[in-house]
C-alpha positions as CSV (number, residue, x, y, z in Angstrom):
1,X,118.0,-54.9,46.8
2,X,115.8,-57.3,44.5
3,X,117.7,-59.5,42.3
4,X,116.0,-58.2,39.1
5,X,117.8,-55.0,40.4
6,X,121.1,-56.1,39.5
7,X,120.0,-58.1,36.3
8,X,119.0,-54.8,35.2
9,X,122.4,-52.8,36.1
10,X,123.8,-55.7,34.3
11,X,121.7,-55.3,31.4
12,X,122.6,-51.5,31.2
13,X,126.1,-52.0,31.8
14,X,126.2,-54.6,28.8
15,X,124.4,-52.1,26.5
16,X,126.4,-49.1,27.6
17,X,129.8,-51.2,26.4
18,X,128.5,-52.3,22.9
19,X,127.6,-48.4,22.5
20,X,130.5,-47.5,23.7
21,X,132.7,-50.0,21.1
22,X,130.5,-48.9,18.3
23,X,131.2,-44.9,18.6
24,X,134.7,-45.2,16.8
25,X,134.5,-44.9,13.3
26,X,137.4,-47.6,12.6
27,X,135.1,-50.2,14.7
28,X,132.1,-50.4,12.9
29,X,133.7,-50.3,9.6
30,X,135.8,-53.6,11.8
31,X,132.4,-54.9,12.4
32,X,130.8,-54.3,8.8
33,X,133.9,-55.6,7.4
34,X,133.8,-59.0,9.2
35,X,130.0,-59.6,8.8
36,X,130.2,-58.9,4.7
37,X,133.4,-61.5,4.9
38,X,130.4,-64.2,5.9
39,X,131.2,-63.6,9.5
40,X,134.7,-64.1,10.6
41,X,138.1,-62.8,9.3
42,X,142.3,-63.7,10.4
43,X,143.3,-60.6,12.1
44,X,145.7,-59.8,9.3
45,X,143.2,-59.7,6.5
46,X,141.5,-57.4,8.9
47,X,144.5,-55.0,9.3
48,X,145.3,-55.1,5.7
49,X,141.4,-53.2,5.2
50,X,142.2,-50.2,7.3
51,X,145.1,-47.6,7.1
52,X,145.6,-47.4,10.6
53,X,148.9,-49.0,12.5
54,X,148.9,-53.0,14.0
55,X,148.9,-51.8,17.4
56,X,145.9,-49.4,16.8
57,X,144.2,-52.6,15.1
58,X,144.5,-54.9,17.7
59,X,143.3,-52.1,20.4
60,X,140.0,-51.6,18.0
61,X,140.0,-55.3,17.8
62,X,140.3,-55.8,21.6
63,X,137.7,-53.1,22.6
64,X,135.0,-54.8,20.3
65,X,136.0,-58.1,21.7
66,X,135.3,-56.5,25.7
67,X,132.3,-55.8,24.5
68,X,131.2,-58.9,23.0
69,X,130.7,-58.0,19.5
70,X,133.5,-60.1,18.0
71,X,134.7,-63.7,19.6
72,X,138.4,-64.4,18.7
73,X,140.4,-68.1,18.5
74,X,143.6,-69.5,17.0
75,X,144.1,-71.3,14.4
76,X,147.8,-71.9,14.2
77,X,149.3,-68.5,14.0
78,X,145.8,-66.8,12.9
79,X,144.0,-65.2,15.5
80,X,139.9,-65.6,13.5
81,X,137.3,-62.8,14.4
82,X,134.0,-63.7,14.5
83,X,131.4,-61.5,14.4
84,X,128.4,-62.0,17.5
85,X,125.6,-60.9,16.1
86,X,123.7,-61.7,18.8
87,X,125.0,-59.1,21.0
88,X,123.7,-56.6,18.7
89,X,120.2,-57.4,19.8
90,X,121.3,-55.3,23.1
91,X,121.1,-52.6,20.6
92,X,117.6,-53.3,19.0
93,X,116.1,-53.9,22.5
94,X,117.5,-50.2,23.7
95,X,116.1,-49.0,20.1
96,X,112.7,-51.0,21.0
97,X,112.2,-48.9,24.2
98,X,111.5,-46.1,21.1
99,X,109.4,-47.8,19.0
100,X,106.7,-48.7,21.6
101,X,103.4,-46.4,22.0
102,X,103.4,-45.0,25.5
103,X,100.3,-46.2,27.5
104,X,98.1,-43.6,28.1
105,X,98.5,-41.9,32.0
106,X,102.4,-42.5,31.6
C-alpha cells in the first residue's frame, strides 16, 4: 500500500475524532467557553461554567484533549486549557470538500 494511503486513513481518523469530541453539547459550549476567555482557562473556572459534576468535566475535558482540540499543563495546582485552534482547520478542510465546484465528467 502507498504511503499516501495511510497519510490519508490518518487524516480521516484525525477528522473523525474532532467530529466525534464536538457532538456533545457540553463540549463545544467547553470549547466556546475557553476561546471567548482569550484562549485558555484553569480547569476550575471551567467547571464552575457548567452544571454538570467534576468527574463529568474532566471526562468532557479529556475527550476534547484526545482529540486535540484543547492542550492542557500545570501550573502549580491548576491544570490550564488551551484551546488548538489549529485542529479545527481538520473541520474547514472536510467542510472545503463542499464548497468546491465538481469538474465536469465527475
Amino acid at each position: 500500500m502507498r504511503a499516501g494511503g495511510s497519510h490519508a486513513r490518518e487524516r480521516l481518523a484525525a477528522v473523525e475524532q474532532v467530529f466525534a469530541a464536538l457532538d456533545h453539547p457540553a463540549r463545544r459550549q467547553i470549547l466556546m467557553t475557553v476561546h471567548f476567555w482569550g484562549g485558555a482557562m484553569g480547569a476550575g473556572q471551567i467547571a464552575k461554567r457548567f452544571g454538570c459534576a467534576w468527574p463529568t468535566t474532566t471526562r468532557h475535558l479529556r475527550v476534547l484533549e484526545k482529540a486535540g482540540l484543547l492542550s492542557q499543563r500545570k501550573v502549580g495546582r491548576t491544570r490550564v486549557y488551551r484551546l488548538q485552534r489549529g485542529r479545527l482547520s481538520l473541520v474547514e478542510e472536510w467542510l472545503g470538500w463542499f464548497r468546491k465546484k465538481r469538474r465536469e465528467g465527475r
